[in-house]
CHARMM-style PDB file with segment names, atoms N, HN, CA, C and O in Angstrom:
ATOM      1  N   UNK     1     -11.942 -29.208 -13.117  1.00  0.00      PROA
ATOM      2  CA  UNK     1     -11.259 -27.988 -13.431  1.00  0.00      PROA
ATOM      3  C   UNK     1     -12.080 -27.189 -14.437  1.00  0.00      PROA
ATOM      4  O   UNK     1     -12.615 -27.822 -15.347  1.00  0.00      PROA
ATOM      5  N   UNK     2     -12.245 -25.818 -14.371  1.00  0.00      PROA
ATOM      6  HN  UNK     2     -11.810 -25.304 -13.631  1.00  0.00      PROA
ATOM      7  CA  UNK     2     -13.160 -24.886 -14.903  1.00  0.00      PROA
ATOM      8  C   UNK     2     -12.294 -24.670 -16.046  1.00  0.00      PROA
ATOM      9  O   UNK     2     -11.182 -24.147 -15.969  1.00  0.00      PROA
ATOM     10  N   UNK     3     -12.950 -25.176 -17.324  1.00  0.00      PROA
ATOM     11  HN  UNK     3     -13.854 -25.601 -17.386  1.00  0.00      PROA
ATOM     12  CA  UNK     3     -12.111 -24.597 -18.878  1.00  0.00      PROA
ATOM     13  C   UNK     3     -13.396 -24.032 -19.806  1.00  0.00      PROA
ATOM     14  O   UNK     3     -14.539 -24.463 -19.959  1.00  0.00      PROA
ATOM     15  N   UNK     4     -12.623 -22.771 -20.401  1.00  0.00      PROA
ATOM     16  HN  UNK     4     -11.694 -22.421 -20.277  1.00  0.00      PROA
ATOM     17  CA  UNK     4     -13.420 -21.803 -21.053  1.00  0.00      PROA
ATOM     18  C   UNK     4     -14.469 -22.624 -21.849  1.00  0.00      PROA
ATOM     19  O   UNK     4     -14.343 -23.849 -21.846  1.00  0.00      PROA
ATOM     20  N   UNK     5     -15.436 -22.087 -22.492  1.00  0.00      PROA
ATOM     21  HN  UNK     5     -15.539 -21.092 -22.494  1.00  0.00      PROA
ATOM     22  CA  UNK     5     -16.146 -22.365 -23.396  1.00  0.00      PROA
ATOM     23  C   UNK     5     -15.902 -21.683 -24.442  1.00  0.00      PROA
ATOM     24  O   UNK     5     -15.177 -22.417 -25.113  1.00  0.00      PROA
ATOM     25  N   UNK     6     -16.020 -20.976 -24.853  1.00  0.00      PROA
ATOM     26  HN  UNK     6     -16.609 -20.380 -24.308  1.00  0.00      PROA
ATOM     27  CA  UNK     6     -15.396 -20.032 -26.017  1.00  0.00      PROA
ATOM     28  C   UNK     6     -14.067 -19.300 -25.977  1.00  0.00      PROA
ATOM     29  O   UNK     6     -13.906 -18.535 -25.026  1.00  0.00      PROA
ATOM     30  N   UNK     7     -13.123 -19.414 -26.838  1.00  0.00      PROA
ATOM     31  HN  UNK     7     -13.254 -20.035 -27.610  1.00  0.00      PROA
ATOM     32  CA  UNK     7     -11.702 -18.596 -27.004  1.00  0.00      PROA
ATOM     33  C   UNK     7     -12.304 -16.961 -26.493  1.00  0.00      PROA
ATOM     34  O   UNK     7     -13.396 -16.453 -26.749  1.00  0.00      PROA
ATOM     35  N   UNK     8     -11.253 -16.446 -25.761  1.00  0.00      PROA
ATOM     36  HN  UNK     8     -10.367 -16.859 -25.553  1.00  0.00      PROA
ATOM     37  CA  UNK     8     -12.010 -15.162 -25.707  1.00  0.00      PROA
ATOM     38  C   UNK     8     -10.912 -14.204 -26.727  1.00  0.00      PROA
ATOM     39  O   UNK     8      -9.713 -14.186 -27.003  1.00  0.00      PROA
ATOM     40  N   UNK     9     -12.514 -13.236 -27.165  1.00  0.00      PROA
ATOM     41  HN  UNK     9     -13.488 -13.251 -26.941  1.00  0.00      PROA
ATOM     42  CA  UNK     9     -11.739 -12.445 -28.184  1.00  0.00      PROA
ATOM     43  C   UNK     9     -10.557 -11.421 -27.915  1.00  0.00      PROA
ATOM     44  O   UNK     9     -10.394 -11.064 -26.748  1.00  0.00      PROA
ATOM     45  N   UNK    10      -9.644 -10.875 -28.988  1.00  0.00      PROA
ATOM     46  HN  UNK    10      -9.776 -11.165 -29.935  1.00  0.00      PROA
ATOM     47  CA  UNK    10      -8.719 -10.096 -29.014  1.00  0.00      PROA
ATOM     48  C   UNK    10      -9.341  -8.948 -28.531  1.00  0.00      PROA
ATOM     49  O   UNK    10      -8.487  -8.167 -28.111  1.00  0.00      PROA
ATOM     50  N   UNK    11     -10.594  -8.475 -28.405  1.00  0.00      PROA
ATOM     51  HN  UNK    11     -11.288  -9.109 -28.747  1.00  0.00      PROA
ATOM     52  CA  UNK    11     -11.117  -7.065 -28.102  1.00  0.00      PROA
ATOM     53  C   UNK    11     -11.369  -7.355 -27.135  1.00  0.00      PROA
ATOM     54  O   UNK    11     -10.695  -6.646 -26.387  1.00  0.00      PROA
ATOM     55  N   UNK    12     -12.281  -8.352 -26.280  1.00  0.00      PROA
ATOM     56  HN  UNK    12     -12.828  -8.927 -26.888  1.00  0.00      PROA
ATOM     57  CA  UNK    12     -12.336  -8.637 -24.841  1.00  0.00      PROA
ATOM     58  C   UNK    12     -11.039  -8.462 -24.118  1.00  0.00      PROA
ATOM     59  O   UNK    12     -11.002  -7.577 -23.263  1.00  0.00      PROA
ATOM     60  N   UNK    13      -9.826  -9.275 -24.370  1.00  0.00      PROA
ATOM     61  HN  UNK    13      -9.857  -9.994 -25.065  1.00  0.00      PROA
ATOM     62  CA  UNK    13      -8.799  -9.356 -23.595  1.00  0.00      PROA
ATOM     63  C   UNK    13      -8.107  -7.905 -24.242  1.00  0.00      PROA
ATOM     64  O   UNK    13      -7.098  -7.895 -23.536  1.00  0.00      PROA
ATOM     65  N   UNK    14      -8.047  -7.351 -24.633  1.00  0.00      PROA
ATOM     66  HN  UNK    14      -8.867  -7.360 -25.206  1.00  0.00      PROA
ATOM     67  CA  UNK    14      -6.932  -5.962 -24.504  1.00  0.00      PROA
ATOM     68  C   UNK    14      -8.382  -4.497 -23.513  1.00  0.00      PROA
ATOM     69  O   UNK    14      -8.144  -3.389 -23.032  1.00  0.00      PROA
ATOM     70  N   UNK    15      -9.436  -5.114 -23.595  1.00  0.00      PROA
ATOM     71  HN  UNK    15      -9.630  -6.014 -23.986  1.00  0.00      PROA
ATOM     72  CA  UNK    15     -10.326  -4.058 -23.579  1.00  0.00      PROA
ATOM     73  C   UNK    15      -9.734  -4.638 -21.453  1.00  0.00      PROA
ATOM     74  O   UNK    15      -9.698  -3.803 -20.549  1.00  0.00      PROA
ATOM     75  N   UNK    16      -9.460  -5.831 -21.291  1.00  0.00      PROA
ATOM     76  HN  UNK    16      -9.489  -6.509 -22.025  1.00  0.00      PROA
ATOM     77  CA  UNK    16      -8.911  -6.185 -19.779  1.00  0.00      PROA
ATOM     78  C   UNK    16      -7.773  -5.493 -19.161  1.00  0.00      PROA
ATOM     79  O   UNK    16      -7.628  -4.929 -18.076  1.00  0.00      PROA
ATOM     80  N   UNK    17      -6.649  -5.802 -20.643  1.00  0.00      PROA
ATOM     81  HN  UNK    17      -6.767  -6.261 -21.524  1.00  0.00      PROA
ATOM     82  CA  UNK    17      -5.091  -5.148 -20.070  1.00  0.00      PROA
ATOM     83  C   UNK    17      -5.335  -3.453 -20.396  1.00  0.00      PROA
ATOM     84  O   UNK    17      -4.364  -2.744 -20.133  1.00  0.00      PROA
ATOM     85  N   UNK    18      -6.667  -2.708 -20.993  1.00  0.00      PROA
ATOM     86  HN  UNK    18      -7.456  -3.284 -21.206  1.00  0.00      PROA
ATOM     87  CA  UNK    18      -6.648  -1.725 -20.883  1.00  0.00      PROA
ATOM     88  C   UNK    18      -5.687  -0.467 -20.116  1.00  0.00      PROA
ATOM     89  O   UNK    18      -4.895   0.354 -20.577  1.00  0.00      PROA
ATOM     90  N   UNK    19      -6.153  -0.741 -18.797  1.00  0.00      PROA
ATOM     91  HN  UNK    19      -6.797  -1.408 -18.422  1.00  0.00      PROA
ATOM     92  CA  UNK    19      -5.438   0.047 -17.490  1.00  0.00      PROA
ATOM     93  C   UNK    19      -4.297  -0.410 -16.757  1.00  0.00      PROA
ATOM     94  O   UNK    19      -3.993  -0.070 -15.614  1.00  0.00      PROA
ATOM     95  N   UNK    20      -3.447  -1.529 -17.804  1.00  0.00      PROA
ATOM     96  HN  UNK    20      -3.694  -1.805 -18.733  1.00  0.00      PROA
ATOM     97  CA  UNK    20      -2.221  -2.253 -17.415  1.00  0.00      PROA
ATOM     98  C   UNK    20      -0.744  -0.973 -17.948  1.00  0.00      PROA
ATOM     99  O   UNK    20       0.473  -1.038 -17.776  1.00  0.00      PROA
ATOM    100  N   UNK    21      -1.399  -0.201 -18.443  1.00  0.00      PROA
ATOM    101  HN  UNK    21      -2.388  -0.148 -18.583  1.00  0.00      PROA
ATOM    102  CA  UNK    21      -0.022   0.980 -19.161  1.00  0.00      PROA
ATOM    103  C   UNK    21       0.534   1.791 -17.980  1.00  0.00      PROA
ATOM    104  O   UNK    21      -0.120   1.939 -16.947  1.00  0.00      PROA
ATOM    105  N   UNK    22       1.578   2.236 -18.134  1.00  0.00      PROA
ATOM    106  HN  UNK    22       2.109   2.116 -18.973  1.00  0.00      PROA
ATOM    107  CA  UNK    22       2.591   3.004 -16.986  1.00  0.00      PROA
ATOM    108  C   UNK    22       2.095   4.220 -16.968  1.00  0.00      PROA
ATOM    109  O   UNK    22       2.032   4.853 -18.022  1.00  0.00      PROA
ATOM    110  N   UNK    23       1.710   4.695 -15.923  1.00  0.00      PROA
ATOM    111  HN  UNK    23       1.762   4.181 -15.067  1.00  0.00      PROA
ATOM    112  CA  UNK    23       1.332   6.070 -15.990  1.00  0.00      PROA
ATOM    113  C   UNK    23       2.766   7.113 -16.114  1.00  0.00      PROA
ATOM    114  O   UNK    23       3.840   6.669 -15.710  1.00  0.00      PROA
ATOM    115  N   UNK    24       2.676   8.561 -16.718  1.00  0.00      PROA
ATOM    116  HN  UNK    24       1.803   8.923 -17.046  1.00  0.00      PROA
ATOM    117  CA  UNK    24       3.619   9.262 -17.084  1.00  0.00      PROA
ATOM    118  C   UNK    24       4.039  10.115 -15.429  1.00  0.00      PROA
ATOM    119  O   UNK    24       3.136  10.346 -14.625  1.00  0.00      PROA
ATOM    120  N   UNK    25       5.625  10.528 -15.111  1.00  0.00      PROA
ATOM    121  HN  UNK    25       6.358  10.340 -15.764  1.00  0.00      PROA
ATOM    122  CA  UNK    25       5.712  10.941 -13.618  1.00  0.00      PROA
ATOM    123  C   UNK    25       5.487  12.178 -14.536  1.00  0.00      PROA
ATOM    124  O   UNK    25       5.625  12.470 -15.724  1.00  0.00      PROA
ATOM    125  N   UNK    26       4.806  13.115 -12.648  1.00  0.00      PROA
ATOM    126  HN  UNK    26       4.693  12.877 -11.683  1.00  0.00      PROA
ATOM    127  CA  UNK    26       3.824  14.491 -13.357  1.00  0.00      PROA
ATOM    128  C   UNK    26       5.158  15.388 -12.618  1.00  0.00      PROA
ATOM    129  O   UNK    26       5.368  15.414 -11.405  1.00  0.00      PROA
ATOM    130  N   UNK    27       6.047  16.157 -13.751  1.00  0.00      PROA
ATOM    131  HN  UNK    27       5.877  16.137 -14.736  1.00  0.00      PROA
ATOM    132  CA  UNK    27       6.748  16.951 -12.811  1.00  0.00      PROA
ATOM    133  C   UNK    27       6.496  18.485 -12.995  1.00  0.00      PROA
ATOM    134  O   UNK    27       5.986  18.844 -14.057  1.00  0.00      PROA
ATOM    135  N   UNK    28       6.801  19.383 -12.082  1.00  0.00      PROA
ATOM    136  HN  UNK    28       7.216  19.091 -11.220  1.00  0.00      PROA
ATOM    137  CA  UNK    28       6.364  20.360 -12.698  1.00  0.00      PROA
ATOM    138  C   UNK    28       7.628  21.324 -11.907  1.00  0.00      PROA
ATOM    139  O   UNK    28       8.112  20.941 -10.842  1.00  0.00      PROA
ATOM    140  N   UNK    29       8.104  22.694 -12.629  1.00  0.00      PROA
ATOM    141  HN  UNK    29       7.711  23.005 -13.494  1.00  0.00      PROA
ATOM    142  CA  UNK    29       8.705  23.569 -12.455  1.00  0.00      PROA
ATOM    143  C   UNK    29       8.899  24.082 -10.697  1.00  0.00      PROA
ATOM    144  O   UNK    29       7.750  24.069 -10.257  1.00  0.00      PROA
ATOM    145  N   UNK    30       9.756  24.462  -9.692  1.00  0.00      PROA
ATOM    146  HN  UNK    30      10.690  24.472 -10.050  1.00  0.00      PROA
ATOM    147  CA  UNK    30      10.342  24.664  -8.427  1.00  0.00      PROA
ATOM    148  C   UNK    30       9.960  26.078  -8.536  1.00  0.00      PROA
ATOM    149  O   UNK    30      10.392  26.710  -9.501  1.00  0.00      PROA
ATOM    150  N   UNK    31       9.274  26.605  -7.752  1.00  0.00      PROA
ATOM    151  HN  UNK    31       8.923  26.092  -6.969  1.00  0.00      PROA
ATOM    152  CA  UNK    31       9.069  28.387  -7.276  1.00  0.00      PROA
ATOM    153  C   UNK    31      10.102  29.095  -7.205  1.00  0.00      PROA
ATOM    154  O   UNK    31      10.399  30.164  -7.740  1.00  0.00      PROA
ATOM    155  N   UNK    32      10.721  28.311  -6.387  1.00  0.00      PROA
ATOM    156  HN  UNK    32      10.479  27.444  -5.952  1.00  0.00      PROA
ATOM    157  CA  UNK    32      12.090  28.598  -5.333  1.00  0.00      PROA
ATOM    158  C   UNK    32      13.228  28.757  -6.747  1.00  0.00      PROA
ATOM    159  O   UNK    32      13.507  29.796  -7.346  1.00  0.00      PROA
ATOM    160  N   UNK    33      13.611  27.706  -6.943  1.00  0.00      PROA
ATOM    161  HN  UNK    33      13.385  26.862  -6.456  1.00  0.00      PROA
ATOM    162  CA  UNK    33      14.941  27.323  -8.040  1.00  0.00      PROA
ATOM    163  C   UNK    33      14.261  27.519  -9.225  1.00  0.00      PROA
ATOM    164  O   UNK    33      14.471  28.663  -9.629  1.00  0.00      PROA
ATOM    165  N   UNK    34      13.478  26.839 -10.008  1.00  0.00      PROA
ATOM    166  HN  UNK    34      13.307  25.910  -9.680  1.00  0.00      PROA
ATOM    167  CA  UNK    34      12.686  26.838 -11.298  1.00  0.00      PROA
ATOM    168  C   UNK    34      13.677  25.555 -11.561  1.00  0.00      PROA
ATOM    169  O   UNK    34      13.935  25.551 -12.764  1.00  0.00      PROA
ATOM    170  N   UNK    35      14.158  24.754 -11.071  1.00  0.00      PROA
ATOM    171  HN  UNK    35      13.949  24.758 -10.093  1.00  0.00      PROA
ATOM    172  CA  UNK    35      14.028  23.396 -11.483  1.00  0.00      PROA
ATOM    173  C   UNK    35      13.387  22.549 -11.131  1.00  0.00      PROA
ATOM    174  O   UNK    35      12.971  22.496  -9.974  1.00  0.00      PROA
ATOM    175  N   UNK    36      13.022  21.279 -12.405  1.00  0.00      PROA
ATOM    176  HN  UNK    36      13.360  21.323 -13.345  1.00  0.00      PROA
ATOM    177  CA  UNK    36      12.055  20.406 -12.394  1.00  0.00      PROA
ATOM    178  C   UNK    36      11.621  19.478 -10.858  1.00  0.00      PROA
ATOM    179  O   UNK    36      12.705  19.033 -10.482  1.00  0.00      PROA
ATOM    180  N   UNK    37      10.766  19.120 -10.071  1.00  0.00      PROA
ATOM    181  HN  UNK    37       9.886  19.482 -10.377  1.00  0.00      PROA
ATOM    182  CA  UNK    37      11.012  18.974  -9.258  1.00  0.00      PROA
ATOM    183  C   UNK    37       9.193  17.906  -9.679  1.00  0.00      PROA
ATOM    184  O   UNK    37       8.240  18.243 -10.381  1.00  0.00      PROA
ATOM    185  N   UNK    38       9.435  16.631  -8.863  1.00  0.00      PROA
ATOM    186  HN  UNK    38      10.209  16.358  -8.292  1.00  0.00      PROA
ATOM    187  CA  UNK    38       8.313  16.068  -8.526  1.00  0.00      PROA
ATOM    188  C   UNK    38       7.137  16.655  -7.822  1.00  0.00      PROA
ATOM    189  O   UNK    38       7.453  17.449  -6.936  1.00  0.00      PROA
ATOM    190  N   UNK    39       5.637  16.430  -8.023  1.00  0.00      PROA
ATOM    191  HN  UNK    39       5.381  15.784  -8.743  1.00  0.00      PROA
ATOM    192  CA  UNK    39       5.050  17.004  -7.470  1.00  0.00      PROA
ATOM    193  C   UNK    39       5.069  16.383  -5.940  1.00  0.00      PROA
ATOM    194  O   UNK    39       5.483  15.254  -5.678  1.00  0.00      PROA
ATOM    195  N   UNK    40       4.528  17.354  -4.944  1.00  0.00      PROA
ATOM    196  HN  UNK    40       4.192  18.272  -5.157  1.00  0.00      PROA
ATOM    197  CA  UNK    40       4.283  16.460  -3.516  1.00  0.00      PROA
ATOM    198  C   UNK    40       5.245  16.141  -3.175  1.00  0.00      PROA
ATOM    199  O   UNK    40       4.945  15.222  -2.412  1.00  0.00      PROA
ATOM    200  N   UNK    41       6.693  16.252  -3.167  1.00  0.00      PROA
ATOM    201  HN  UNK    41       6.936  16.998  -3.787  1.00  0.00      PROA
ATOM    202  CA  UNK    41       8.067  15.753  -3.096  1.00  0.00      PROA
ATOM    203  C   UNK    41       8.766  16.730  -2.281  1.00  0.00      PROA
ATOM    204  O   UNK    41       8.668  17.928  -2.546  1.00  0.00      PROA
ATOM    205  N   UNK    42       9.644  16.199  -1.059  1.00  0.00      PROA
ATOM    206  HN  UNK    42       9.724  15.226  -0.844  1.00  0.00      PROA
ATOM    207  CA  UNK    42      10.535  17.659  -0.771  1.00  0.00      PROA
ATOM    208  C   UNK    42      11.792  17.895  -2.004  1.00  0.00      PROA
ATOM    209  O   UNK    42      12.389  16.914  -2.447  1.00  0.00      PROA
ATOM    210  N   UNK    43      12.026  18.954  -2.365  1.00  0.00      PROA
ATOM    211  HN  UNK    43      11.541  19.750  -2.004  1.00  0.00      PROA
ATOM    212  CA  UNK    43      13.461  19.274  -2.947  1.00  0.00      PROA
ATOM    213  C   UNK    43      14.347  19.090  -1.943  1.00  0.00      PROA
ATOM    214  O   UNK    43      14.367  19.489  -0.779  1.00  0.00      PROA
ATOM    215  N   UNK    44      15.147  18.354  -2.652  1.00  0.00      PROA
ATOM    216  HN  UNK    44      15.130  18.030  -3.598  1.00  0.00      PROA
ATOM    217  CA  UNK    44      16.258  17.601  -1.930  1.00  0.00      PROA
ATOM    218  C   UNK    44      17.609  18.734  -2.112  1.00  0.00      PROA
ATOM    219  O   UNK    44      18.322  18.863  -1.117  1.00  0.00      PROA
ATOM    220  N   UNK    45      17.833  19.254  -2.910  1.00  0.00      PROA
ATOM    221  HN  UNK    45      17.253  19.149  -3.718  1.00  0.00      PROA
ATOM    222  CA  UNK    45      18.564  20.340  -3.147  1.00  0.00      PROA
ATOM    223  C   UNK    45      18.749  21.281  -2.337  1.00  0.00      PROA
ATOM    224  O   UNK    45      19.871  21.786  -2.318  1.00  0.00      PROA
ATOM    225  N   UNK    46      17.765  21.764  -1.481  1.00  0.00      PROA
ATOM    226  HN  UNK    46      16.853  21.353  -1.497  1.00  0.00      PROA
ATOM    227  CA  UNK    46      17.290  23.091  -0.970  1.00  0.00      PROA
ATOM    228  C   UNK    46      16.927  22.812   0.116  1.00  0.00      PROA
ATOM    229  O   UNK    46      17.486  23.395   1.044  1.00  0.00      PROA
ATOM    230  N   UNK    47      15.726  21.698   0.461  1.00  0.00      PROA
ATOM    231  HN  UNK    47      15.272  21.224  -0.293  1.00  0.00      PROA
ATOM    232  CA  UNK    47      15.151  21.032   1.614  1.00  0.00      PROA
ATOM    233  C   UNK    47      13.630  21.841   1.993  1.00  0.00      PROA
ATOM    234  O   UNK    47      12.973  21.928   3.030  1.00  0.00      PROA
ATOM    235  N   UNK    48      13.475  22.296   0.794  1.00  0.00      PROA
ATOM    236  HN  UNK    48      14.009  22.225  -0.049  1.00  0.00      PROA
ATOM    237  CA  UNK    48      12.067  22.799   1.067  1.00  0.00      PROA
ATOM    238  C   UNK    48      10.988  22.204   1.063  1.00  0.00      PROA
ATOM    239  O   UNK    48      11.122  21.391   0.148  1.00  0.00      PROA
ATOM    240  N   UNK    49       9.496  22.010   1.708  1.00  0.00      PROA
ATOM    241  HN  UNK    49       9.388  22.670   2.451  1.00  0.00      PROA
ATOM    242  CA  UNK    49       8.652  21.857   0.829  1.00  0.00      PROA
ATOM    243  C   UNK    49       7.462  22.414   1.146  1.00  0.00      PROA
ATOM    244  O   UNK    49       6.999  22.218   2.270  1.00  0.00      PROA
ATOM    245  N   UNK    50       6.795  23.176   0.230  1.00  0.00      PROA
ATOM    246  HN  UNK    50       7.170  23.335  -0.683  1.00  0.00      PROA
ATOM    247  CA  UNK    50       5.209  24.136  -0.032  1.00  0.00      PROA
ATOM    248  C   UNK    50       5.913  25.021   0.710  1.00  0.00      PROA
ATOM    249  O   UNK    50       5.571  24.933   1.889  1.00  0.00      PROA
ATOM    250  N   UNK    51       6.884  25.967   0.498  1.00  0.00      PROA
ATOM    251  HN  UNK    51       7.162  26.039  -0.460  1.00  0.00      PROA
ATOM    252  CA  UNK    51       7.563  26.885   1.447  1.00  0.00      PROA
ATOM    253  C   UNK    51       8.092  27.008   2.222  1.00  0.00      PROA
ATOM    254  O   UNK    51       8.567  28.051   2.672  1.00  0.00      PROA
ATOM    255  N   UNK    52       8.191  25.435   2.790  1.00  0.00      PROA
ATOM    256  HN  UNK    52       7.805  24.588   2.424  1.00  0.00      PROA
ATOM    257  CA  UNK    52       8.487  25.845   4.202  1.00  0.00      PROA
ATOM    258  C   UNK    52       9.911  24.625   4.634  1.00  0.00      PROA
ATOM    259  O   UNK    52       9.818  23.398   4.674  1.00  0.00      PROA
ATOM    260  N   UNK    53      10.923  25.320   4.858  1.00  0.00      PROA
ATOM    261  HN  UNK    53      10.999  26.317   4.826  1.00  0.00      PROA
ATOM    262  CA  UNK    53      12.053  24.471   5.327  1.00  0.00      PROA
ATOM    263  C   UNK    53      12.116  23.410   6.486  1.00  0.00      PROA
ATOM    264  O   UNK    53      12.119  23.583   7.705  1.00  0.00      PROA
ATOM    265  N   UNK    54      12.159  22.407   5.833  1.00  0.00      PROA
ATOM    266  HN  UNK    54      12.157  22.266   4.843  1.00  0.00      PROA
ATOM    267  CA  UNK    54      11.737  20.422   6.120  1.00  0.00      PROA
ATOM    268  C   UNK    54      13.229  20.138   6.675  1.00  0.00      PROA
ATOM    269  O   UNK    54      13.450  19.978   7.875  1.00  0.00      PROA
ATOM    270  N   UNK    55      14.364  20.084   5.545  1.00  0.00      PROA
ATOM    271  HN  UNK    55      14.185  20.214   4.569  1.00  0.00      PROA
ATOM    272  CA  UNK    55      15.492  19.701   6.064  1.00  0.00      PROA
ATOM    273  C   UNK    55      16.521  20.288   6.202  1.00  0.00      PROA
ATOM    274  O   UNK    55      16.558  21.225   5.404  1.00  0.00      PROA
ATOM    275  N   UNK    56      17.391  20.226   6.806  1.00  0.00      PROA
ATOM    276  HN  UNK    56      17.361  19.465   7.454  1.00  0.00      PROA
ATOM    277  CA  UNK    56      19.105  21.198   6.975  1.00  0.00      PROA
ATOM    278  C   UNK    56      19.555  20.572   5.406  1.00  0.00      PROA
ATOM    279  O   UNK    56      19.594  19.430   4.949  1.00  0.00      PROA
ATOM    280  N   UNK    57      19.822  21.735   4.923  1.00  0.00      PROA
ATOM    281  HN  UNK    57      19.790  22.664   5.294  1.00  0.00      PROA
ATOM    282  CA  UNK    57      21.144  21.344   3.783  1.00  0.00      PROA
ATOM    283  C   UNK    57      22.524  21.545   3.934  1.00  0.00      PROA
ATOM    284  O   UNK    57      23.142  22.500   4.404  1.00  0.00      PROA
ATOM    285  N   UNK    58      23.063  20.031   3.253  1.00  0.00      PROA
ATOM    286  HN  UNK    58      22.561  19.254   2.871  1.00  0.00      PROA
ATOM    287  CA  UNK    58      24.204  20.399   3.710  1.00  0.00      PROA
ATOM    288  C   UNK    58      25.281  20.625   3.062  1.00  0.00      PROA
ATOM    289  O   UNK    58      25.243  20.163   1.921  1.00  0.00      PROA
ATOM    290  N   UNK    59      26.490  21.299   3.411  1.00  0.00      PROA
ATOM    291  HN  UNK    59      26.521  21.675   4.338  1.00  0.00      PROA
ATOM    292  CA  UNK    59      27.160  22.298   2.424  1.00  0.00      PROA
ATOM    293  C   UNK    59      28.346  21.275   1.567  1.00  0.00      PROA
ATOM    294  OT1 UNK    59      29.065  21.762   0.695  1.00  0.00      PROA
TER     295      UNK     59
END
């Protein structure tokens, strides 16, 4: 069984979990409504998406 040779340091191992953090969701303001709306996402509200009507809304 393969066991370390040296303890590895506190700067080695966090410099590893570096890119282990949650990235932040990117939302940004609706053309249409001006509410917050995911990017790349249809609005579910309305049923739009990049202009152009995706789904029936229903009343």
């Amino acid at each position: 069984m393969a066991v370390p040779k040296r303890k590895t340091t506190p700067s080695r191992r966090n410099n590893r979990r570096a890119h282990d953090s949650l990235t932040s969701v990117n939302w940004v303001e609706d053309s249409n409504t001006g509410e917050p709306k995911r990017r790349h996402h249809i609005d579910l509200k309305t049923g739009m998406y990049k202009g152009k009507q995706v789904l029936e809304v229903r009343d």
